[in-house]
C-alpha positions in Angstrom: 17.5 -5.4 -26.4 16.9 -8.5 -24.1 13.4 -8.9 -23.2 12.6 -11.5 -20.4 10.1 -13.8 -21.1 7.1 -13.7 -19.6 7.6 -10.2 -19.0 4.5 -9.6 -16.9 3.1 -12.5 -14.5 0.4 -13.1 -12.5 0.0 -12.4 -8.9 0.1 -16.0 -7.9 3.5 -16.6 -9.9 5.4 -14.1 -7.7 8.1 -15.5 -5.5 7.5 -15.2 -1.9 10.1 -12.8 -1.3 8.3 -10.3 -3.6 5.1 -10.0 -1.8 3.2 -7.1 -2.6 2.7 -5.0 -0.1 -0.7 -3.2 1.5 0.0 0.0 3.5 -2.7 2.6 4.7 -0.4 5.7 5.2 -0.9 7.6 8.0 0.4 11.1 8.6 2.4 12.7 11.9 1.5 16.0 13.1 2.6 17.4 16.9 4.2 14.0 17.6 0.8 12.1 17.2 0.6 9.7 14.2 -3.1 10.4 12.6 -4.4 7.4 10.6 -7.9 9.2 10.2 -9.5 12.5 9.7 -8.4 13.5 6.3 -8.9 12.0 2.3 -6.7 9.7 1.1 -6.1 8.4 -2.3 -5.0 4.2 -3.6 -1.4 3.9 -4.6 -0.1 1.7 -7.6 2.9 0.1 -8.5 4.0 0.9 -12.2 5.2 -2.9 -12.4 2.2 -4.1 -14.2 0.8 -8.1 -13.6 -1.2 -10.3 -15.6 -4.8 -10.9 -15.0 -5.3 -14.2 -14.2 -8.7 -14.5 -15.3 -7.8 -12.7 -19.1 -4.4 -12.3 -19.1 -4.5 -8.3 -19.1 -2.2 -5.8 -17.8 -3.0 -4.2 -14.7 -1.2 -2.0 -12.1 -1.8 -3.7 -8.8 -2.3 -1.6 -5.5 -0.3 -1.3 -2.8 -2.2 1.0 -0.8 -3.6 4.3 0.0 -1.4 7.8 0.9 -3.2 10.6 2.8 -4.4 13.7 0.7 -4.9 16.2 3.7 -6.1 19.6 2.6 -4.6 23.0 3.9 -5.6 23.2 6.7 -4.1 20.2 8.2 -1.0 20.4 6.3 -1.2 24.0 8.2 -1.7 22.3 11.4 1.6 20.8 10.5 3.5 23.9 10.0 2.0 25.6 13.3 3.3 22.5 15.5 6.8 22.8 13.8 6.8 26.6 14.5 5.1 25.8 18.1 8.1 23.1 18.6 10.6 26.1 17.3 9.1 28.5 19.4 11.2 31.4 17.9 14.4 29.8 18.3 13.4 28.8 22.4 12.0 25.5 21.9 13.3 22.2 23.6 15.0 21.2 20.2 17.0 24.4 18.8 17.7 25.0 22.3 19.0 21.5 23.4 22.8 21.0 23.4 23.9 19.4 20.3 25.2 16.0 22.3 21.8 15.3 23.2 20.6 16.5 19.4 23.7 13.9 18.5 22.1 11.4 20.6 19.2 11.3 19.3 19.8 11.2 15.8 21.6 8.3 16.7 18.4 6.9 18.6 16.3 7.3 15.1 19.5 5.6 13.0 19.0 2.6 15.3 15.0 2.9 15.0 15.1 3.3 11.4 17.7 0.3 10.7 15.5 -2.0 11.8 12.6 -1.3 8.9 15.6 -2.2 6.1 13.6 -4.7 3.6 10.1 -3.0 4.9 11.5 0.7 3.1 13.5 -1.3 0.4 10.6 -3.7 -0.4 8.6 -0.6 -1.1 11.4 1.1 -3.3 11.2 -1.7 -5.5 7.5 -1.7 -5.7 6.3 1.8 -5.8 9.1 3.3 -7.9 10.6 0.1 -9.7 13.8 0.6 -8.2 15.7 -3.0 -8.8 15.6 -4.9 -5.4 19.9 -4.5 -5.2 19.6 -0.4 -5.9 16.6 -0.1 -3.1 18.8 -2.0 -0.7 21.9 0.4 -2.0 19.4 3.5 -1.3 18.9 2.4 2.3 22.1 1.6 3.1 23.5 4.8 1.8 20.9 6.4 3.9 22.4 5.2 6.7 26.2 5.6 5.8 24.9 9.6 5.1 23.3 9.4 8.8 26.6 7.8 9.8 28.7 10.3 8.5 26.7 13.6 9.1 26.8 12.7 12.9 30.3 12.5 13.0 30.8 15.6 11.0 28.8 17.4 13.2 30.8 16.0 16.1 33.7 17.3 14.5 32.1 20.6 14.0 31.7 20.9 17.9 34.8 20.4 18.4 36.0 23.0 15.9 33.6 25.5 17.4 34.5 24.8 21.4 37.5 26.5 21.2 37.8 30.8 22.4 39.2 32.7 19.6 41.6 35.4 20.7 41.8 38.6 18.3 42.6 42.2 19.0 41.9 42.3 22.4 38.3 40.4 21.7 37.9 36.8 22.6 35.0 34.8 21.2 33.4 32.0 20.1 31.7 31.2 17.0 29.2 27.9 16.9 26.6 27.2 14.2 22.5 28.3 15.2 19.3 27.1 13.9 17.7 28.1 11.3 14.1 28.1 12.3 11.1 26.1 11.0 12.4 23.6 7.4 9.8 22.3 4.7 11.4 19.3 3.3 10.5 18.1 -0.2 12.4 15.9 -1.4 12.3 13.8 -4.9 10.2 10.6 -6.3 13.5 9.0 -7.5 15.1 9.1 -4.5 12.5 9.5 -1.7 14.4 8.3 0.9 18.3 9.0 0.3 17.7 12.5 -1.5 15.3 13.7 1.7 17.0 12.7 4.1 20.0 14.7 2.8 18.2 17.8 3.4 16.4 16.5 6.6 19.5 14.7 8.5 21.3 17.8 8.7 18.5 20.3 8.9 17.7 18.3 12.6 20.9 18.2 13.8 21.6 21.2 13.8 18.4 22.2 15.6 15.5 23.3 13.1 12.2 21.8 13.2 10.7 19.9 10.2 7.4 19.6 7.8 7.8 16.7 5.7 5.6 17.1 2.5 6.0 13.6 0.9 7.3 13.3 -2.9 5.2 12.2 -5.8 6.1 8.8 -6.1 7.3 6.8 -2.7 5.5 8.1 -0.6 4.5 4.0 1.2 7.7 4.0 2.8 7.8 7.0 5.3 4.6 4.9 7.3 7.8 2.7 8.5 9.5 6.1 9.9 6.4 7.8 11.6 6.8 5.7 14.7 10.9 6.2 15.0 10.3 10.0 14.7 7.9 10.0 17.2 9.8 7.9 19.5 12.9 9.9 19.6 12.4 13.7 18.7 10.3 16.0 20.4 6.8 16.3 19.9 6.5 18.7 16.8 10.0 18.5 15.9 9.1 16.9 12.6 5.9 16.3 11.2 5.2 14.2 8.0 2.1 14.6 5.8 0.9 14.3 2.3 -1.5 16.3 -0.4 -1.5 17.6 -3.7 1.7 20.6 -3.5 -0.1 22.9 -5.6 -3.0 23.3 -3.4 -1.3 23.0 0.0 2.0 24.3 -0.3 2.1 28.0 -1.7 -0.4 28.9 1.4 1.8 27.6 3.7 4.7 29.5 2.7 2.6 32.3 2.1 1.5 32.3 5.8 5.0 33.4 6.6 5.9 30.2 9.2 8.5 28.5 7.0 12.3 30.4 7.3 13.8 27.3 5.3 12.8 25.5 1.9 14.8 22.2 1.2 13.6 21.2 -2.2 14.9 18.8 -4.6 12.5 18.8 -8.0 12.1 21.4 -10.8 13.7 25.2 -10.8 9.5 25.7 -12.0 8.0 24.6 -9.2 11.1 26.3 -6.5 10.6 29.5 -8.3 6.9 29.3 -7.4 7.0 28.6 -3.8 9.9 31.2 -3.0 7.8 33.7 -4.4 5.1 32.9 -2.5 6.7 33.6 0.4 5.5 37.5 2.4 9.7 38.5 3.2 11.3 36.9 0.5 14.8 38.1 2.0 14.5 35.9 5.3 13.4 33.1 3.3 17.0 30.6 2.9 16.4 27.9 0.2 18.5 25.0 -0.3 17.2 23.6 -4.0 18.4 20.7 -6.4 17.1 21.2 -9.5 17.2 20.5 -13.2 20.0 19.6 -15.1 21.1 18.7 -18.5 24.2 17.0 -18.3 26.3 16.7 -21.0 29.0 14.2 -22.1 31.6 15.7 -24.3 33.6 12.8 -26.3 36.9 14.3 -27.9 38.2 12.6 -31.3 41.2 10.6 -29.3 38.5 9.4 -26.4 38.7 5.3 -25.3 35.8 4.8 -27.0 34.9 1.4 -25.2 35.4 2.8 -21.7 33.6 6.1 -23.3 30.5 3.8 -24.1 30.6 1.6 -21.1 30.3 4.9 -19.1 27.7 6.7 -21.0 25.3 3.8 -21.4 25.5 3.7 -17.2 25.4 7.6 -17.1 22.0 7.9 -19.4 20.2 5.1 -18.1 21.5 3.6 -14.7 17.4 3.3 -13.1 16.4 4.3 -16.2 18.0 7.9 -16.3 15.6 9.6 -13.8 18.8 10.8 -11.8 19.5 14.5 -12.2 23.0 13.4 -12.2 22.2 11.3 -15.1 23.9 12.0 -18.4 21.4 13.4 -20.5 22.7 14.7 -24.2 26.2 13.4 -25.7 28.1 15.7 -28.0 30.7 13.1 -29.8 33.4 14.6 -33.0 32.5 13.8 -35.9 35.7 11.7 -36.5 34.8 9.2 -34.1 31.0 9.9 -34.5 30.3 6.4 -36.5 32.0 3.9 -34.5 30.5 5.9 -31.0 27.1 5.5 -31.9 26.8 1.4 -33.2 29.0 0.9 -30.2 26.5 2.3 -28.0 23.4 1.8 -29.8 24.6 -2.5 -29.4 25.7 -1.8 -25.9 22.2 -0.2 -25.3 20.6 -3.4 -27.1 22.5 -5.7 -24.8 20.4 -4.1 -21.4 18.1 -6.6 -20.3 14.5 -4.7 -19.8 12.4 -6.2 -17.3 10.6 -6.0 -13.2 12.4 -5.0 -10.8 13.1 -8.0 -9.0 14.0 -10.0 -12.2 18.2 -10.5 -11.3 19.9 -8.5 -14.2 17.3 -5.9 -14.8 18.4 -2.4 -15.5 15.4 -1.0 -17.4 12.3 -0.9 -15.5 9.0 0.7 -15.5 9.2 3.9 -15.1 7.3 5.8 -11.6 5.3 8.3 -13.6 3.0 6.6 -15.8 2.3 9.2 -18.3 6.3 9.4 -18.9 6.5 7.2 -21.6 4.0 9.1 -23.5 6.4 12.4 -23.1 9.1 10.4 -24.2 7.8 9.3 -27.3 6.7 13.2 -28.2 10.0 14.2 -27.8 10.9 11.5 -29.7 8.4 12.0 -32.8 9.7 15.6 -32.6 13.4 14.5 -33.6 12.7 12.2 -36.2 10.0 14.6 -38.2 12.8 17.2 -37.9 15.3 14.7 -39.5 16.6 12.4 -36.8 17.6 8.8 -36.8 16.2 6.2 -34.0 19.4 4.1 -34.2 18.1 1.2 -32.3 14.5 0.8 -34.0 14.1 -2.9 -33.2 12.8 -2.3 -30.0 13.7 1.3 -29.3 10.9 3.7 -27.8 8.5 0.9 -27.4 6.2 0.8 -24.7 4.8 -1.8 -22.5 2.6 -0.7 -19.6 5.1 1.9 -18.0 8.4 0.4 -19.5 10.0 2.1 -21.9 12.6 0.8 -24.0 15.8 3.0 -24.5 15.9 4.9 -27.4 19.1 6.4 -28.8 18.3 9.2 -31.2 21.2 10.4 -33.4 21.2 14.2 -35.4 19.3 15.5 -32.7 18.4 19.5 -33.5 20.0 21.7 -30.8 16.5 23.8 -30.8 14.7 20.1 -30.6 13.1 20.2 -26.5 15.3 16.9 -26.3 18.3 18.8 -26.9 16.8 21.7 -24.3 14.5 19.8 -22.1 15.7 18.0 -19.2 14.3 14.6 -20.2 14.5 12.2 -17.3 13.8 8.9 -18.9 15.5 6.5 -20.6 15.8 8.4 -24.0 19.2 9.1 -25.1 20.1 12.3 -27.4 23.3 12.3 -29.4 24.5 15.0 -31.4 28.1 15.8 -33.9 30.3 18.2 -33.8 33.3 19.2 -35.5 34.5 22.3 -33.5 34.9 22.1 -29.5 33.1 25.7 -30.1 30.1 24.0 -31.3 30.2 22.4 -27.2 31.3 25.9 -26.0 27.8 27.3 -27.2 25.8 24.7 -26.5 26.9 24.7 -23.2 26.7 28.7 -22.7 23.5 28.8 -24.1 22.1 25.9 -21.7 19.5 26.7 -18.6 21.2 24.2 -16.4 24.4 23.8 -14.8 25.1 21.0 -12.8 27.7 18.4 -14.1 29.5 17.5 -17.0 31.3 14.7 -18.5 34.7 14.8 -21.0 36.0 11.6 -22.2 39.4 12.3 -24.0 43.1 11.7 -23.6 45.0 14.6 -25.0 46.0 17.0 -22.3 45.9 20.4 -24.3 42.2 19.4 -25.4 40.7 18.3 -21.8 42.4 21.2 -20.1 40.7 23.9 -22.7 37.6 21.6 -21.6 38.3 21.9 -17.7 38.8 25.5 -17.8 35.8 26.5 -20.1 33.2 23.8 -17.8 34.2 25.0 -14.2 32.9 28.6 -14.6 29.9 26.6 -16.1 29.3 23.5 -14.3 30.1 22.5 -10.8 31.6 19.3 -11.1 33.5 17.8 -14.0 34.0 14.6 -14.5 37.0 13.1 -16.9 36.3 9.9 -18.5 33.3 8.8 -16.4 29.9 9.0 -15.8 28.6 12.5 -14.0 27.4 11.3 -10.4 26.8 13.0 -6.9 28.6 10.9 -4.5 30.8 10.2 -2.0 28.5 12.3 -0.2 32.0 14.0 1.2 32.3 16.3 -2.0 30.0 19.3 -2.8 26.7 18.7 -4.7 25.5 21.8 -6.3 24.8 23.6 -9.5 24.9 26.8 -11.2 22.0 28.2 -13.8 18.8 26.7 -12.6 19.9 23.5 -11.2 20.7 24.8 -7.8 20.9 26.8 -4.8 23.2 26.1 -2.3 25.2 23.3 -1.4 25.0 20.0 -0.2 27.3 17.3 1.1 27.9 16.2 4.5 29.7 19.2 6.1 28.3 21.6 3.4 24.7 20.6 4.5 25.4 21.6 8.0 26.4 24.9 7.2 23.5 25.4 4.9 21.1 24.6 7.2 22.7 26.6 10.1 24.1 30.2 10.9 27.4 31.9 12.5 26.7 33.0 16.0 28.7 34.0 18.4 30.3 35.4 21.8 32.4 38.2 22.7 34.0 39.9 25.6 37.0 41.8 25.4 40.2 40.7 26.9 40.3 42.4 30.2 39.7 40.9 34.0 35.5 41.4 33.9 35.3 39.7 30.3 37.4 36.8 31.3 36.0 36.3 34.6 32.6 36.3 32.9 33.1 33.9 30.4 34.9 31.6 32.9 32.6 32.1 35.2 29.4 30.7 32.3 32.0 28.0 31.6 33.0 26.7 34.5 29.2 26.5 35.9 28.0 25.0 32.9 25.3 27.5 32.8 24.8 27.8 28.9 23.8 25.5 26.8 25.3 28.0 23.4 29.2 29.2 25.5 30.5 25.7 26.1 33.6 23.9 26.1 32.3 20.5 26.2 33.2 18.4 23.1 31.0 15.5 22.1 33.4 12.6 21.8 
C-alpha cells in the first residue's frame, strides 16, 4: 500500500490553492439568513496536520455550524407551511414556467460558488479535490436535466384527453411542506436530488443539514434567498434526534426525503400523528454484493471490485460491500486483489493520485477495526496485513478480510468504510441464501461469462435487487435510470423523471363532451384565467 511521505504536514507547508477555510454558518428561516440567536458548535476537518511547534497530529478547524434547538428549527417548519399555505401559497400556486425560471435563476446563482462548495468537500469530508469538483458539477448537470424533464412533463400534461364522452386533463400537484435530509457523503449531489425536484414541482422546503458537510450550504443561503420566495425553503442545523421527531410529530411535514439509515427513517415516520398522509421518499442501507462465477475475467473482475469497495473510501451506498467468489477461482481472486488493493496510494485529499483518505466520521476507524477483530477471532485471514486496518488519525488503510463468517456483523452489517469482506462458495445456492436472507436490497454485481449461469443470476437478483449490474461495479448513475431499493434500502424512487413524480400527485380536470363542458373549458383557456387548466407549454 503506497503511503506518501510526509503524510501529514504543517499548516504553513500547504499549497496556496489548499487554503483552509474559516466559515461561521448561518441558518435561513422565512427568507431571512440568521447569523445569531442560536448555539453553534466548531467544525473540523478529518485531514489531520502537523504541529509545528511538536510535530503532533491535530484536526484543524474550519469553522463553526449552527446547533438551533426546537424551537427554531420549528420556526422553520411553520414558515415552510406559512409559504405552502395549504396548497394556496405564491410557490405551489405559481405556474410552473415561472417555477422553471427560477430554478434556473438559483442554477446560475449557485454556479458561481464552484471551488467555494468544492474547496469545502475536500476539507470537511476528504473528498479528493477531482471527486468534489465531479460532485458539483454533477449537481449541476442533475439541475440541468431535471428542468428539462420537467419541461417535458408540461408538455406531456397540456394536452385534453378525450375518453368516453369525458375530456380532461391530468398535470402533476404539490405535495405540501418537504423535510430534506440528505447524506454526509454526498451533502450536496445526494440533497439536491431530493430537493431539485421537490421545488419544482411546487413544495416548500426545510433543509436539516447532514452530519458531515454541513460548511458548504453558507454559499447557497444567499442564492435561495435571492430567487425563491420568502419561506419557500429554509436551511438550518441541530442535533436530529432532538429536533426532528418533534417536528414531524407536530403534524406540519406531508413529505420526508431522507437519504441515511432505514433505523433512523423508521423512527421519524413513526413519529408522525397520520402516518397514512405522511409520503416518504428514503435511500437507505445496503449491502451490495458482487457475485464472481468460476469462468469470470478475473482481471476486469478485480479492477471493478477494488473501484466498487473503495472508490472515496467505500462510504457510497452503492459501494460494493461483501464479495462471494467460487471456490475454483477463489485463490487467484483474492492475491489479485489483495496486490491491487496494496497498489492504492493512501493519502490527503489534495495529494494528486489519492484514493484512500480520511474518513468524515472520526470514530469510524474504530468500528472498522471491531468488525475486523470479530472476523479474525472467529477464524478469518487479513490478507493484506502489511499495512491493512492500520490507522493514522482518521485514515484507515483497506483491509481485505478473507473466510468471513456469514453470521460475522461484516458479513450482515452495512459497513461503510474501506473494509472489504470476501467470502467462498462452491454452490450458486450458497449466494441464493445469502442473498434471500439479507435486510437490504439495493444493487448487485455478477462478474461471469457463461450465459446459462448469469441468466439463473439475473432472474433470481431482480425479484431481489433493483439493479443488476454484469461485469461492473454497482453504481447509481446516469441519473436517467431509476435509483431504488427493495428490503430496507428504500422507498420510492429516484431519478430525474421518477423524482418528479415522487414528489408530486395526479390531478386533474373534467367536463364531459357536450356544448356547456366545452365552452367552459375553452372559455378558462382561451382567457388564460387558470394557472392549473392551461395549454401553454414552456419551450
Amino acid at each position: 500500500m503506497m503511503i506518501k511521505e510526509n503524510l501529514f504536514p504543517v499548516a504553513s507547508d500547504l499549497p496556496q490553492t489548499v487554503k483552509i477555510p474559516k466559515i461561521n454558518g448561518r441558518i435561513l428561516i422565512d427568507g431571512q439568513i440568521l447569523n445569531s440567536g442560536f448555539p453553534s458548535r466548531t467544525v473540523t476537518s478529518p485531514c489531520s496536520l502537523r504541529s509545528e511547534k511538536d510535530g503532533s497530529l491535530y484536526y484543524p478547524e474550519l469553522g463553526t455550524t449552527p446547533q438551533v434547538p426546537e424551537e427554531i428549527f420549528m420556526q422553520a417548519v411553520d414558515a415552510a407551511s406559512r409559504a405552502w399555505a395549504k396548497g394556496r401559497g405564491e410557490w405551489p400556486s405559481a405556474r410552473m414556467e415561472d417555477r422553471i425560471n427560477a430554478i434556473s435563476a438559483l442554477r446560475d446563482q449557485i454556479l458561481k460558488h464552484r471551488e467555494s462548495i468544492s474547496r469545502l468537500l475536500m476539507w470537511e469530508i476528504a473528498k479528493t479535490w477531482t471527486d468534489a469538483q465531479a460532485e458539483f458539477d454533477r449537481t449541476i448537470t442533475y439541475m440541468n436535466d431535471t428542468i428539462e424533464a420537467t419541461k417535458q412533463l408540461d408538455r406531456d400534461c397540456s394536452r385534453i384527453q378525450f375518453v368516453d364522452q369525458i375530456m380532461a386533463q391530468v398535470r402533476r400537484s404539490p405535495l405540501g411542506v418537504t423535510l430534506c435530509m440528505g447524506p454526509f457523503n454526498y451533502p450536496f449531489n445526494e440533497t439536491f436530488t431530493t430537493l431539485i425536484p421537490a421545488l419544482i414541482l411546487g413544495n416548500t422546503i426545510v433543509v436539516k443539514l447532514p452530519r458531515f458537510g454541513q460548511l458548504l450550504w453558507d454559499f447557497l443561503l444567499e442564492p435561495f434567498r435571492d430567487c425563491l420566495p420568502p419561506g419557500v425553503i429554509n436551511v438550518v442545523n441541530g442535533v436530529g434526534r432532538e429536533i426532528i421527531n418533534p417536528a414531524v410529530k407536530s403534524g406540519k411535514i406531508d413529505v420526508l426525503a431522507f437519504i441515511g439509515s432505514s433505523q433512523v427513517a423508521n423512527q421519524i415516520k413513526q413519529s408522525h400523528p397520520m402516518p397514512h398522509r405522511f409520503r416518504s421518499i428514503l435511500g437507505l442501507d445496503a449491502k451490495n454484493p458482487a457475485v464472481i462465477l468460476p469462468d469470470a475475467d478475473l482481471d476486469l473482475s478485480v479492477n471493478e471490485c477494488v473501484r466498487g469497495t473503495l472508490s472515496f473510501n467505500g462510504q457510497r451506498c452503492t459501494a460494493l460491500k461483501m464479495i462471494l467468489v467460487h471456490r475454483s477461482v477463489s485463490k487467484s481472486f483474492i492475491e489479485k486483489f489483495a496486490a491491487r488493493v496494496d497498489q492504492l496510494t493512501c493519502g490527503l485529499p489534495w495529494d494528486p493520485g489519492v484514493m484512500i483518505t480520511p474518513l468524515a466520521d472520526r470514530n469510524k476507524p474504530q468500528q472498522l477495526q471491531s468488525y475486523m477483530k470479530e472476523v479474525v477471532d472467529r477464524g478469518g485471514r487479513l490478507c493484506n496485513p502489511t499495512n491493512g486496518g492500520k490507522m493514522l488519525g482518521s485514515l484507515f488503510f483497506p483491509a481485505v478480510l478473507s473466510g468471513v463468517p456469514l453470521d460475522a456483523r461484516l458479513a450482515q452489517e452495512e459497513q461503510f468504510g474501506p473494509l472489504v469482506p470476501i467470502v467462498e462458495f462452491d454452490q450458486i445456492s450458497e449466494v441464493e441464501d445469502y442473498v434471500l436472507n439479507s435486510q437490504y436490497g439495493m444493487q448487485a454485481s455478477v462478474f461471469g461469462r457463461e450465459p446459462k449461469s448469469v441468466g439463473h443470476l439475473v432472474d433470481f437478483l431482480s425479484n431481489q435487487v433493483c439493479r443488476i449490474n454484469l461485469n461492473s461495479q454497482c453504481q447509481r448513475g446516469p441519473d436517467v435510470f431509476p435509483f431504488t431499493g427493495r428490503k430496507n434500502s428504500a422507498e420510492g424512487t429516484l431519478s430525474v423523471t421518477d423524482a418528479l413524480r415522487s414528489f408530486s400527485i395526479r390531478s386533474m380536470v373534467a367536463a364531459r363532451q357536450d356544448p356547456v363542458g366545452k365552452q367552459v373549458i375553452q372559455g378558462v383557456l382561451d382567457g388564460d384565467t387558470s394557472r392549473f387548466l392551461t395549454t401553454n407549454i414552456v419551450l
